[in-house]
C-alpha positions in Angstrom: 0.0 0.0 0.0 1.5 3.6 -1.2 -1.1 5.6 2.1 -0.1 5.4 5.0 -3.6 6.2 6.3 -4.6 3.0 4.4 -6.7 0.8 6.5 -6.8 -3.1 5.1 -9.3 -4.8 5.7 -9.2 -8.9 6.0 -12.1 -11.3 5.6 -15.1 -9.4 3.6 -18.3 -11.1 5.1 -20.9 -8.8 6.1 -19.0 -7.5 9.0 -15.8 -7.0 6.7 -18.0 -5.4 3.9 -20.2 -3.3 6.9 -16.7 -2.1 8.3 -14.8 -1.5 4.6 -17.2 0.6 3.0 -18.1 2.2 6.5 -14.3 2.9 6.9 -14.6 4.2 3.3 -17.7 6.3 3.6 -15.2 8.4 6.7 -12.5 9.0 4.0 -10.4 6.7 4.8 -8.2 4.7 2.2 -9.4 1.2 2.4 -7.6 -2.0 0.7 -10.3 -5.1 0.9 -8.9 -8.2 1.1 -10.8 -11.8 0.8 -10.7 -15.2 -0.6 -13.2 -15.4 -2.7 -13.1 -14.0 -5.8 -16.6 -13.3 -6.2 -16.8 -11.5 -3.4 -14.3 -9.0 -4.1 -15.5 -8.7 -7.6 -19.3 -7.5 -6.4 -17.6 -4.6 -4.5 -15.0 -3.6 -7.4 -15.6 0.0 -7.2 -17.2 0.7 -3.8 -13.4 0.4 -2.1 -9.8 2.4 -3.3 -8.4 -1.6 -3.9 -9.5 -5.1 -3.5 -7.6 -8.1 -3.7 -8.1 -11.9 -3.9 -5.7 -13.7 -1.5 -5.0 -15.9 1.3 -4.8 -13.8 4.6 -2.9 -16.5 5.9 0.0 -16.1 3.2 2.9 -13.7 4.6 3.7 -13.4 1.0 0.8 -12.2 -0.4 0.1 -9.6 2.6 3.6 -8.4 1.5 2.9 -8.2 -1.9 0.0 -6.1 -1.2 2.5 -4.3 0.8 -0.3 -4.6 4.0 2.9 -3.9 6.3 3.1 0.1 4.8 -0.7 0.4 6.3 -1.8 2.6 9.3 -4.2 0.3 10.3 -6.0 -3.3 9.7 -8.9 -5.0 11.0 -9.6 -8.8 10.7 -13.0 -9.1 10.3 -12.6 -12.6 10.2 -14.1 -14.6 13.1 -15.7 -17.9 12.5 -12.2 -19.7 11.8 -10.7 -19.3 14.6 -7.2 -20.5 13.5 -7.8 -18.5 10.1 -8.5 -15.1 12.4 -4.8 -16.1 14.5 -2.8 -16.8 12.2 -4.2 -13.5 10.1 -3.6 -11.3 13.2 -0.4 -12.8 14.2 1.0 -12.2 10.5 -0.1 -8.6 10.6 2.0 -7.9 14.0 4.7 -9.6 12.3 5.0 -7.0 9.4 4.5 -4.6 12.1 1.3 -3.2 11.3 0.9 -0.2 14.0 -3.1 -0.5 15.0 -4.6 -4.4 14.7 -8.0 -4.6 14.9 -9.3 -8.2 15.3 -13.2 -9.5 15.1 -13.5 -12.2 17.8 -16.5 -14.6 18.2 -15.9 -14.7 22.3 -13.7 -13.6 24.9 -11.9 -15.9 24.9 -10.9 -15.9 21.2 -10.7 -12.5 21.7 -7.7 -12.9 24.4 -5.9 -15.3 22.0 -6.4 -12.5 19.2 -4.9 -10.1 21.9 -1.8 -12.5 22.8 -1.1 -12.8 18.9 -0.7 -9.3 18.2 -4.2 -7.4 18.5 -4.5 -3.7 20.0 -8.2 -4.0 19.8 -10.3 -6.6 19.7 -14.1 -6.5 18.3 -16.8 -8.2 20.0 -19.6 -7.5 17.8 -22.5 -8.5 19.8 -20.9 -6.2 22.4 -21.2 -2.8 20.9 -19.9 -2.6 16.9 -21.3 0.5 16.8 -18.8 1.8 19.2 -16.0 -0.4 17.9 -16.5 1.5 14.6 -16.4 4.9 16.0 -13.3 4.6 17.4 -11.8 2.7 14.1 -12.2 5.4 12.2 -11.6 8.3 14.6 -8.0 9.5 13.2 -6.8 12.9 12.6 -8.2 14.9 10.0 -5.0 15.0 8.3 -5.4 11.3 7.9 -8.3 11.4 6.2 -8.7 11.3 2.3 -9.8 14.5 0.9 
């Protein structure tokens, strides 16, 4: 990623595509990234970039250069081991603010012990959550 206000934003289920074009809608520079291919082709144009990878491949998040990004949030939650490995991955390019969807609290402690600042516990408040992922400085913001 060239921004570095980018926000990336891993796993694009309807939380992932809720947050991304949410993110988006605040100015912010979003990269969606997701497995499926025809998920990321239904939002080509609602998002700066999209890419089809594996958020598990260190590679791949380097070749999308997800290590130059302010800020990511794994909005994946249902594989738990999927969710880990994402988050421990992104603290391991050194990614500055990880955001990580959790399922429980407990998940949610792993997601913190792999690297997470934040953790999101979206039957606890997403609403709030979101608020404070995209408060950044104005001069952050896309004009």
């Amino acid at each position: 990623m060239t921004h570095k206000d980018s926000t990336v934003v891993l796993g694009l289920g309807s939380f992932g595509v809720s947050a991304a074009l949410s993110l988006a809608e605040y100015g912010l520079n979003v990269l969606g990234v997701d497995r499926n291919r025809e998920i990321v082709h239904a939002l080509a144009g609602r998002l700066d970039r999209l890419a089809v990878a594996d958020s598990t491949d260190l590679d791949a998040l380097r070749g999308l250069g997800v290590g130059e990004a302010q800020r990511a949030l794994v909005a994946i939650a249902q594989d738990v081991v999927t969710s880990v490995l994402t988050t421990s991955l992104l603290a391991e390019l050194g990614v500055p603010e990880i955001w990580a969807r959790a399922e429980t609290v407990r998940h949610g402690r792993i997601l913190e012990r792999v690297g997470a600042h934040h953790v999101v516990l979206p039957r606890h408040g997403i609403e709030v959550t979101l608020m404070g992922l995209h408060h950044v400085a104005p001069s952050q913001r896309r004009v």
